[in-house]
N, C-alpha and C positions, 0 to 999 in steps of 0.2 A: 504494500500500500504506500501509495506517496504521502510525503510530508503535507500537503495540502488537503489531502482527503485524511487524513492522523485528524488534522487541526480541527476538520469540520465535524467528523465523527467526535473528538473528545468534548467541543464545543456544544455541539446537539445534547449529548449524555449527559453534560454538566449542566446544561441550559432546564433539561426533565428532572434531572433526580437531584442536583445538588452535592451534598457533598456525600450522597450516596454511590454517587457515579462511580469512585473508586472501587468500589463493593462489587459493584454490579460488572463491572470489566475485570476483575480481577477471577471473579467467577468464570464466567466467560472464559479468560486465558486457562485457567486449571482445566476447563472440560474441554478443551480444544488440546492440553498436552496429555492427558490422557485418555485420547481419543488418538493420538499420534500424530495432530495435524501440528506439526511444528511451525510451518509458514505462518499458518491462521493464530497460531500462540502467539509467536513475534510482533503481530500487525496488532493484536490486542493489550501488548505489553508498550509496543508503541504509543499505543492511546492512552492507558494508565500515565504513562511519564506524562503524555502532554498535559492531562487532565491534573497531575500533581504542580505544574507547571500555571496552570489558570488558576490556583486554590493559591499560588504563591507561599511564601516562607511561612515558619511558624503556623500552618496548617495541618501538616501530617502528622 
């Protein structure tokens, strides 16, 4: 996944859940590495950063 579509998907997820969004992508990643989809784990690990990224310092 590109950087530009990371930004809009983490954006979107932050935009619905808040500061749930990490939660919910973090799931996401785990059922996707143990499912073996390693690509699909990475592009959702991508999101989680940005999304910790939009929440800024002292958030996590």
């Amino acid at each position: 996944m590109d950087t530009i579509r990371t930004a809009e998907y983490a954006r979107a997820l932050y935009s619905a859940h808040g500061d749930k969004a990490e939660a919910e992508v973090a799931q996401k990643m785990r059922r996707c590495q143990k499912a073996g989809k390693t690509a699909e784990a990475e592009d959702w690990k991508s999101v989680r950063q940005m999304i910790l990224s939009l929440r800024g310092p002292n958030q996590s």
